[in-house]
N, C-alpha and C positions, 0 to 999 in steps of 0.2 A: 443487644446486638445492633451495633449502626446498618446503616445502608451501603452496599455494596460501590466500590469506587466503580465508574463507567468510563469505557475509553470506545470511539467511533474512529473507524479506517474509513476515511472514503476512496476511492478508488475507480477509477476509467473503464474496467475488463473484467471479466469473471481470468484469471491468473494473475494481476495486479499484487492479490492480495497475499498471494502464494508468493511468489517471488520478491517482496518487499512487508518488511517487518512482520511476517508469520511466525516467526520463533518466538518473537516477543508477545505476541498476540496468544500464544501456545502457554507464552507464562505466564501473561497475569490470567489468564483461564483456570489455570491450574491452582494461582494464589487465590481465587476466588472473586474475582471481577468481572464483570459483564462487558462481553464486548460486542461491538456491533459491525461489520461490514454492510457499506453502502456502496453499492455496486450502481455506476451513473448510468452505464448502458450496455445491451445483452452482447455484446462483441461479435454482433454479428459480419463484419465486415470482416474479422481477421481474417492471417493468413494460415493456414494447415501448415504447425514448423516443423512437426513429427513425420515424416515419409513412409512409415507405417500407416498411419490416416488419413493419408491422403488417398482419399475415393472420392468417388461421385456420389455414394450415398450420404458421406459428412458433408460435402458439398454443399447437397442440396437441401437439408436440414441444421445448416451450421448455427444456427439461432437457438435449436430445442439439444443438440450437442453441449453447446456451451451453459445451458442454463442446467444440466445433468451432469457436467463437468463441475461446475461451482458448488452444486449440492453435494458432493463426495468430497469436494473438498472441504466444506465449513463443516460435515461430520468430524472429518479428520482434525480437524481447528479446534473445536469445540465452541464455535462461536455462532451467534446469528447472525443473520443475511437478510438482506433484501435491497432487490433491485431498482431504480429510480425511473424507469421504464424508457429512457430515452434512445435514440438509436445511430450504434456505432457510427464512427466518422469517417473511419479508414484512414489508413495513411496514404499522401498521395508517392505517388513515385517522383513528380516533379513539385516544387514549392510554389509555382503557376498556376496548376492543377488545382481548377474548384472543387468546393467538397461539396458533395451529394446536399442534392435538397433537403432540408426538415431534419437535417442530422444533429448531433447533441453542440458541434462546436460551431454553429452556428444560430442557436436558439440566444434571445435576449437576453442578456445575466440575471433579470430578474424573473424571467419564464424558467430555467433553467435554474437558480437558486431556490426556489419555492418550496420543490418538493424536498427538498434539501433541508432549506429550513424546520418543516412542517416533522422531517425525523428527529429532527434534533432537538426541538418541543417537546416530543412525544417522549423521545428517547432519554434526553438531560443526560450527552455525556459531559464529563468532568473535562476530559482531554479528548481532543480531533486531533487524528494524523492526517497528513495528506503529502501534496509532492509542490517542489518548490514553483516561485513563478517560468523555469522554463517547460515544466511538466517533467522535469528529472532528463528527461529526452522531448525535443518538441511535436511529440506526436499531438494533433490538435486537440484531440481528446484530454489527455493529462495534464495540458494547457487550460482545458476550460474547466477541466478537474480542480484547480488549486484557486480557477477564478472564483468558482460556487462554494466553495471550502472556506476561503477567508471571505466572502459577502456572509453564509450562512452565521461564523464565529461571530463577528462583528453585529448581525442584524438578528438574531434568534431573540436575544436577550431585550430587543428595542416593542414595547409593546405597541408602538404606533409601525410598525413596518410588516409587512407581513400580514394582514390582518385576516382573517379565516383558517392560521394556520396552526394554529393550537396556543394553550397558557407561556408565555414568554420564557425560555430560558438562556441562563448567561455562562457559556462553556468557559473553562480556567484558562486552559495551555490549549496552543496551536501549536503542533510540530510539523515539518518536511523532514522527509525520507532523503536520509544520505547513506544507503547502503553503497553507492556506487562509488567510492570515492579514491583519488589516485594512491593516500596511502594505504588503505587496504588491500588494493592488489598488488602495490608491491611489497608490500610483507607478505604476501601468499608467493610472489613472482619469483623472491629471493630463497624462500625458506626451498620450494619444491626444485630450483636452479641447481642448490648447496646441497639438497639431497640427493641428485640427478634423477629428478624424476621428470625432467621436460616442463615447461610452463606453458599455459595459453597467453599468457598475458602480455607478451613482448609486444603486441602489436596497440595492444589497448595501451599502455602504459606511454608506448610514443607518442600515442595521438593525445594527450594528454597537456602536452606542451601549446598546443593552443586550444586548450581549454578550459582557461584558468578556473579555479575551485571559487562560485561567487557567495558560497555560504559557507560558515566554520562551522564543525562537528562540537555541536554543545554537548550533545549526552550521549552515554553510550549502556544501553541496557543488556546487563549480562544475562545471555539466555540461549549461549552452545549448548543445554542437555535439550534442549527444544526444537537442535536442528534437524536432527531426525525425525519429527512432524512435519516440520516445516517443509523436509525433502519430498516424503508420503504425499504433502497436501499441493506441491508444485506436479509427482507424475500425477495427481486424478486430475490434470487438464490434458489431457492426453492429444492432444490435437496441437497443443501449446507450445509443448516439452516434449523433448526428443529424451528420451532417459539415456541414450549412447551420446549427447550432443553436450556444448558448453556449461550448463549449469550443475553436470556432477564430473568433469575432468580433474577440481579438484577435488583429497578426499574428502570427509567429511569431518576425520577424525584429526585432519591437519588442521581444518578448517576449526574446529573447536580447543584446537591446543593454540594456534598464533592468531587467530581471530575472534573471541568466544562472545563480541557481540554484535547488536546491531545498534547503527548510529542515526543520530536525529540532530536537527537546527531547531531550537526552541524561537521561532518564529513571532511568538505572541507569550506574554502570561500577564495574569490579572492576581499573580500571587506572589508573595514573596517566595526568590530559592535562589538558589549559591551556583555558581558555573565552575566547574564542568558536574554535570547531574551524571548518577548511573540509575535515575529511575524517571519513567515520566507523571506519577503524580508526586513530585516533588515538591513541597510546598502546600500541600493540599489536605486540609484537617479532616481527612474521614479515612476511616478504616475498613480495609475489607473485611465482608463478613465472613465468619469460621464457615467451612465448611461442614453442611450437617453429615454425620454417622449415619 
């Protein structure tokens, strides 16, 4: 029996990980791969999106909410977690607006890379996913998510860099998260218009026109029977996710007939493989192992 393939999400938020590439995450769980979430910092800053929880008592513990949110949801995942212990950045309301002292998007990239690295030593995944360089959305946080993502790829494997932070290892594939992308919503936009079931998406789809697509969708990993995990493990952030609000308007069961997967930019590989991929260890000589009886 070989060694099980390993695949690391790093991620900004404890719901990061839920609402981008969780299905996929759901499958090779299930194929028998290990995976990892790296959670950069406890999101303590968020906002309350759900109006059900919004109290004063999540308020005032919104730090031990979210880290009790994220454990329900990597149950749900089936994957491991752990946190890089840094601290939320917040989003500011104006792009003037300094961010809080001693926060994650303003630590040094090699302060901030380190303990990054040090998992990914420890951890030897095969493939890192993360989000592209604008952070998918320029929240500062998912910006300086993708900058410790590509330092850690690049610098894990360098045995002179890093040094106290475990035996060197050298990850394959670097991908970013293209779940968000203008043809997916409008194949959801058209299908639910032509069924008349109303669409949310009219308004995303205009905005769309200035904001041109700066990465092509290399891979597309089929993994619709997963999205029903995926849903489960987006409500346990229940502070996050409004279960009446945009991320279930459409259904699910649309959603896995005209869209059944989720997409990636193969950013980096240190392997040979063929484009367009529908898997991300493409190119990569190990097999997972059987699962035992």
């Amino acid at each position: 029996m070989s060694a099980p393939l390993r695949l690391m999400a790093v991620h900004a938020h404890p719901d990061d990980e839920s609402s981008k590439g969780a299905a996929t995450m759901a499958r090779y769980v299930a194929e028998g791969a290990e995976v990892l979430v790296v959670t950069c910092t406890g999101g303590e800053r968020g906002s309350i999106l759900n109006p059900k929880m919004d109290r004063p008592d999540i308020l005032e513990n919104m730090g031990e909410v979210r880290r009790q949110e994220m454990e329900k949801a990597r149950e749900i995942l089936g994957v491991q977690q752990r946190f890089l212990g840094f601290v939320d950045s917040g989003l500011p309301e104006d792009e003037n607006e300094p961010l809080p002292e001693g926060c994650f998007a303003l630590q040094p990239l090699e302060v901030a890379s380190a303990p990054l690295v040090a998992a990914v030593r420890e951890f030897r995944p095969h493939v890192i996913l993360t989000y592209d360089d604008n952070g998918g959305y320029p929240h500062p946080d998912h910006i300086m998510t993708n900058r410790v993502s590509v330092e850690a790829f690049e610098a894990a494997g360098d045995p002179d860099r890093y040094p106290g932070t475990g035996e060197p290892w050298q990850p394959l594939k670097l991908y970013y998260h293209m779940g968000f992308t203008r043809e997916r919503f409008e194949a959801l936009h058209n299908v639910m218009t032509e069924r008349g079931m109303g669409s949310p998406y009219a308004d995303w789809i205009a905005r769309w026109e200035d904001r041109p697509q700066k990465w092509e969708v290399t891979t597309k990993v089929p993994c619709g029977e997963y999205f029903e995990i995926r849903d489960l493990a987006l409500l346990a952030h229940a502070t996050q996710v409004d279960p009446d609000g945009f991320w279930f308007v459409c259904p699910r069961e649309l959603q896995e007939e005209i869209w059944p997967t989720e997409d990636y930019h193969l950013a980096r590989s240190l392997v040979d493989t063929t484009l367009p991929e529908d898997d991300l260890f493409a190119g990569i000589a190990a097999e997972v192992t059987p699962a035992c009886s």
